[in-house]
C-alpha positions as CSV (number, residue, x, y, z in Angstrom):
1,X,5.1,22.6,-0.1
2,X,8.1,22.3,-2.4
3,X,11.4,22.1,-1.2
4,X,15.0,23.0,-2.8
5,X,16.7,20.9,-5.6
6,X,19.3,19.8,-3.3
7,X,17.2,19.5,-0.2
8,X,14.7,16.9,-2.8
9,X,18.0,15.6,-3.8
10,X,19.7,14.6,0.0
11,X,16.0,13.3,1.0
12,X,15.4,11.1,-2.2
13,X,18.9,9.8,-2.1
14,X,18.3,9.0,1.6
15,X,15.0,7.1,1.2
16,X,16.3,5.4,-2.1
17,X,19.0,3.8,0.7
18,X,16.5,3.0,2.9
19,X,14.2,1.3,0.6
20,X,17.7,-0.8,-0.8
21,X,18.7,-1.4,2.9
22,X,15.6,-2.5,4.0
23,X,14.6,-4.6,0.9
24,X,17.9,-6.7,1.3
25,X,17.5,-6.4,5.3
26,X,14.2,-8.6,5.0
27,X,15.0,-10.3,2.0
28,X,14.4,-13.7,3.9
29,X,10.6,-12.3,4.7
30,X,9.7,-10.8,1.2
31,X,10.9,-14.2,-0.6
32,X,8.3,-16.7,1.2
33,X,5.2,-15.8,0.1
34,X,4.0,-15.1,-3.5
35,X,1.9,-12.2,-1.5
36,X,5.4,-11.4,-0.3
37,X,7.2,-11.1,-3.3
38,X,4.4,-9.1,-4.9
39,X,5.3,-6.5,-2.0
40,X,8.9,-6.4,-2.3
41,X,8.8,-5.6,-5.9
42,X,6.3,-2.7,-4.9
43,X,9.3,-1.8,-2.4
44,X,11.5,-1.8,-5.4
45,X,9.1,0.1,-7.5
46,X,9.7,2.9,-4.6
47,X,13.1,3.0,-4.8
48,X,13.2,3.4,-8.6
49,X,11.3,6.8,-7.6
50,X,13.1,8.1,-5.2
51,X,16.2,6.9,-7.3
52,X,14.9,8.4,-10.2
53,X,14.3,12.0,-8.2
54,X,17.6,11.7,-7.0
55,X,19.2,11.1,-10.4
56,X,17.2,14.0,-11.9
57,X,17.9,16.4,-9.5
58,X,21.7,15.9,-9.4
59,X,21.5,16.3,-12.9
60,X,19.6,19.7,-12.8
61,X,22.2,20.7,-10.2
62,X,25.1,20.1,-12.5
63,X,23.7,20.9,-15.9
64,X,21.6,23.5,-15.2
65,X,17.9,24.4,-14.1
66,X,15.9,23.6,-17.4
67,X,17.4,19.8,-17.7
68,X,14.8,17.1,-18.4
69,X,15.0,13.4,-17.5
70,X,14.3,11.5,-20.3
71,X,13.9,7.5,-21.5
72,X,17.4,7.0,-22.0
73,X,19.8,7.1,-20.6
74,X,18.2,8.4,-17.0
75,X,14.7,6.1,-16.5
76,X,16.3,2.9,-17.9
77,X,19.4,3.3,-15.6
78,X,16.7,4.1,-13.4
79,X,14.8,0.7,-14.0
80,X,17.6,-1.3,-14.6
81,X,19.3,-0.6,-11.2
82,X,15.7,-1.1,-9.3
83,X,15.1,-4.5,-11.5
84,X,18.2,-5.6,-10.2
85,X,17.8,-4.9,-6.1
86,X,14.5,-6.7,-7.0
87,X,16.5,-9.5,-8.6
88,X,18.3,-9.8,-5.6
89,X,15.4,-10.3,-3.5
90,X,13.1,-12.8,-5.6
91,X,12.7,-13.5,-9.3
92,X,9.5,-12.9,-9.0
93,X,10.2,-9.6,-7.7
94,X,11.6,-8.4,-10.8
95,X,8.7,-8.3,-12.9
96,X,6.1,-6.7,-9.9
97,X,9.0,-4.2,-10.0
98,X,8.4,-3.7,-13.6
99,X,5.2,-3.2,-13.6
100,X,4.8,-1.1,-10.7
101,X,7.6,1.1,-11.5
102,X,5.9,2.1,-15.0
103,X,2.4,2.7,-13.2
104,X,4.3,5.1,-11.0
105,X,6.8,6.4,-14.1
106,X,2.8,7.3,-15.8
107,X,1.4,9.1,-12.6
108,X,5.5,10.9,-11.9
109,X,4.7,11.9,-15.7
110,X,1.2,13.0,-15.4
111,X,1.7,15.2,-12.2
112,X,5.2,16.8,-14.1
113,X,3.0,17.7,-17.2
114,X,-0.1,18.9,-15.0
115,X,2.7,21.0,-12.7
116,X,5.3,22.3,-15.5
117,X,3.6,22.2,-18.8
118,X,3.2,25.7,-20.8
119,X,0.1,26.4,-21.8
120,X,0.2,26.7,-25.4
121,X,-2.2,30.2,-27.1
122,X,-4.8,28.2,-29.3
123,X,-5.9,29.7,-32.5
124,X,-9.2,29.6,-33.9
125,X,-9.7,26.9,-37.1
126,X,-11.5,28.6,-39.9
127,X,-13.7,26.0,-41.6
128,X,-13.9,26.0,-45.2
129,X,-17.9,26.6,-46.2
130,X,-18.8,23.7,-49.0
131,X,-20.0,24.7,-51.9
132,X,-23.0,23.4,-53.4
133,X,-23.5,21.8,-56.9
């Protein structure tokens, strides 16, 4: 069930600053284990989407119900700022964060285009015959 822009907004921004708060809360457990540090970049990985919902529904608030997020400046802010809460957990981190957060920037993509996307009229092709020699 879909909700409001600025319900989807208060909710994301909420989990986004519990993902942050709890990532640096148990930042001493996710940085002793490499099995650990493969989890708390997955944790970071969810805050780049909630902080990327946030971010993209403030925007449509302010500029207007047919804004798009795009690359830049909105998913690399996006990464950036989630690459760096890993960072603050474990090196390691950052790169798990990385990779998770463009498997989940794909699927975000894949679900927007599946749920939003105009269906363009297709015309029929007319093949040229070949003529014989």
């Amino acid at each position: 069930m879909p909700v409001d822009t600025k319900v989807s907004l208060c909710l994301s921004a909420a989990l986004a600053v519990t993902t942050l708060a709890s990532s640096q809360v148990f930042k001493a457990q996710l940085s002793e284990t490499k099995g650990m540090t493969i989890i708390a970049g997955g944790l970071c990985s969810l805050f780049f989407m909630f902080f990327l919902t946030a971010l993209g529904n403030l925007e449509g608030i302010l500029l207007g119900k047919g804004f798009e997020l795009r690359i830049f400046p909105e998913v690399a802010l996006s990464l950036l700022v989630s690459m760096a809460v890993a960072g603050s957990v474990h090196r390691v981190s950052i790169t798990c964060c990385l990779v998770f957060s463009l498997a989940i920037l794909y699927f975000m993509n894949a679900i927007s285009s599946r749920t939003y996307a105009v269906a363009a009229a297709s015309e029929p092709v007319k093949g040229e015959k070949k003529r014989r020699k």
